[in-house]
C-alpha positions in Angstrom: 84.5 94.2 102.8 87.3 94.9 100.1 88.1 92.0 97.9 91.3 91.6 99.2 89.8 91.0 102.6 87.1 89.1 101.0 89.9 86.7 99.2 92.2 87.0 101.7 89.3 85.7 104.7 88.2 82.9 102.4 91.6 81.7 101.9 91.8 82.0 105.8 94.7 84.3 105.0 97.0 85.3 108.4 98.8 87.4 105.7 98.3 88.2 102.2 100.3 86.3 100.1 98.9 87.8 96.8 100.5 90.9 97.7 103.6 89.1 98.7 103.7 87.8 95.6 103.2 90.4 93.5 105.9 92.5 95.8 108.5 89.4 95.0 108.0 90.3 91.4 108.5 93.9 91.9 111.2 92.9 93.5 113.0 90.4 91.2 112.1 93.3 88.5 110.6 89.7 86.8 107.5 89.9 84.2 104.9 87.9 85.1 100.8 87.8 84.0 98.0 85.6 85.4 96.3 82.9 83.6 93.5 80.9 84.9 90.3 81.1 86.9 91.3 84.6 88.7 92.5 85.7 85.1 88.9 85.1 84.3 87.4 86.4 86.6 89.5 89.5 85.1 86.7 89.6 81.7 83.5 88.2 83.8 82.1 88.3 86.8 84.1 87.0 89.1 83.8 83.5 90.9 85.7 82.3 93.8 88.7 80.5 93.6 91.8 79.7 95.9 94.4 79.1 93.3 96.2 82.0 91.3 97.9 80.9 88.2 100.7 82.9 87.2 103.4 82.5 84.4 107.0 84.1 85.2 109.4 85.2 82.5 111.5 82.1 82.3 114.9 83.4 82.8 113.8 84.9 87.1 111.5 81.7 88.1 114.4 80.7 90.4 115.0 84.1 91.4 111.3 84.2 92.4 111.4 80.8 94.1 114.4 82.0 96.2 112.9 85.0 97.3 109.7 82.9 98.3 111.0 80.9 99.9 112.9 83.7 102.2 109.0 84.9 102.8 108.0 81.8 103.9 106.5 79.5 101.3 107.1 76.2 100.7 107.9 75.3 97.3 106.6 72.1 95.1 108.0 71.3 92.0 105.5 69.3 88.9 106.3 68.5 85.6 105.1 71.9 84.2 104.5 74.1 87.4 105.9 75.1 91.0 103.6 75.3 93.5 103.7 78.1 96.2 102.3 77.3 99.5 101.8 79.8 102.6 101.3 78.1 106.0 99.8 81.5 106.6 97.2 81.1 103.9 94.6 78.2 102.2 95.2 80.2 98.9 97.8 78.4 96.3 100.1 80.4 94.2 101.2 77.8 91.0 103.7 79.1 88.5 102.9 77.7 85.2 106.6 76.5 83.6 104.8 75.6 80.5 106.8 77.0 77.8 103.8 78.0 75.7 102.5 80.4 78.4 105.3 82.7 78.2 104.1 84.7 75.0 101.1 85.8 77.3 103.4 87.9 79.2 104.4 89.9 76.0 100.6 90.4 76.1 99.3 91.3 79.5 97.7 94.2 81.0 97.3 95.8 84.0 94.0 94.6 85.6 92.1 95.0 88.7 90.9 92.0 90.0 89.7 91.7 94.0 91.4 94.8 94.4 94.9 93.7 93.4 96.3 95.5 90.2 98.0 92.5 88.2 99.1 92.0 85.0 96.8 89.7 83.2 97.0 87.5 80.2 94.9 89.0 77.3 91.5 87.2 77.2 92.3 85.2 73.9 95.1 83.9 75.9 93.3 83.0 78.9 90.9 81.4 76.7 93.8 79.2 74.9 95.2 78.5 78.5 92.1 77.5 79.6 91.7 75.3 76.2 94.6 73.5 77.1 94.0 72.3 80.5 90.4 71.3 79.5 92.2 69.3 76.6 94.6 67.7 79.1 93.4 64.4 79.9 96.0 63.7 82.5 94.1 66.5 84.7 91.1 65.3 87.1 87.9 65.3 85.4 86.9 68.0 88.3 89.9 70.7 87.3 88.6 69.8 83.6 85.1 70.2 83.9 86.0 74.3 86.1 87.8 74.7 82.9 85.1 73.8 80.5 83.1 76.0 82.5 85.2 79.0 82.8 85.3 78.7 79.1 81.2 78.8 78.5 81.5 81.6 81.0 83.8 83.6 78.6 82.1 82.8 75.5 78.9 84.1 77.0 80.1 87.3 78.1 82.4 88.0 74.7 80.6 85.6 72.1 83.0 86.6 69.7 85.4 84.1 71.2 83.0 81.3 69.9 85.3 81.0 66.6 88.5 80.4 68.5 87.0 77.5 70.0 88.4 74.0 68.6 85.1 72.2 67.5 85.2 69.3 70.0 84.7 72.2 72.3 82.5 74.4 70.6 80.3 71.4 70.3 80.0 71.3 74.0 79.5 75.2 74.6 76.4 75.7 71.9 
């Protein structure tokens, strides 16, 4: 089994709405990089996870909407993402519209992960994206705890991210 068919039979995928996605921004010529647990999983070994985070250049986000929703999803709009949601698929695509995530574009590189070639954020950005939703205290204490976790799992595989650790944090990783 591939790992799209892997990802795409966990998410109970009818299609595969990765590769729609990543099509839409091919087509909408629009930057984009993932962040998150399947950027991750781009720099360690990789664990399973039904949501893709991904940041859109600012200026095509509607662009990319529209042509979602012309594919099918359904489109939810939060304070500093749109969700993306596939009837055809358990797998949720949110674009992060949090303004500080759009440097990581200028920064990503192509990437394999589950046998889609992406552009990822760098790993010191995945690392301060990962920061700042473990910081947010508005998030449930589950989503905060994956992203303590996905931290400890980058600071053990590259241990020279220890130092960019805030020290609440660090103190919680050592």
């Amino acid at each position: 089994m591939t790992g799209k068919e892997f990802i795409n039979a966990i998410a109970n995928g009818e299609t595969d709405i990765i590769q729609e996605l990543l099509d839409i921004t091919k087509q909408t010529d629009s930057l984009y990089c993932v962040v998150g647990g399947l950027a991750v999983n781009a720099y360690v070994e990789p664990v399973v996870s039904l949501d893709l985070d991904v940041v859109v250049i600012a200026r095509n986000i509607e662009l990319v909407c529209e042509k979602s929703l012309a594919h099918g999803f359904k489109i939810e709009r939060f304070q500093h993402s749109i969700n993306l949601n596939n009837a055809k698929s358990e797998l949720r695509i949110q674009l992060q519209t949090d303004a500080r995530y759009q440097e990581f574009i200028n920064h990503a590189t192509k990437k394999n992960i589950l046998g889609y070639d992406m552009q990822v954020a760098q790993i010191e950005d995945v690392l301060r994206g990962k920061i700042w939703a473990f910081q947010d205290e508005t998030r449930r204490k589950s989503k905060r705890q994956k992203d303590l976790a996905d931290i400890i799992r980058l600071v053990e595989e590259h241990p020279d991210l220890m130092e960019k650790l805030p020290d609440s944090i660090r103190k919680l990783v050592e």
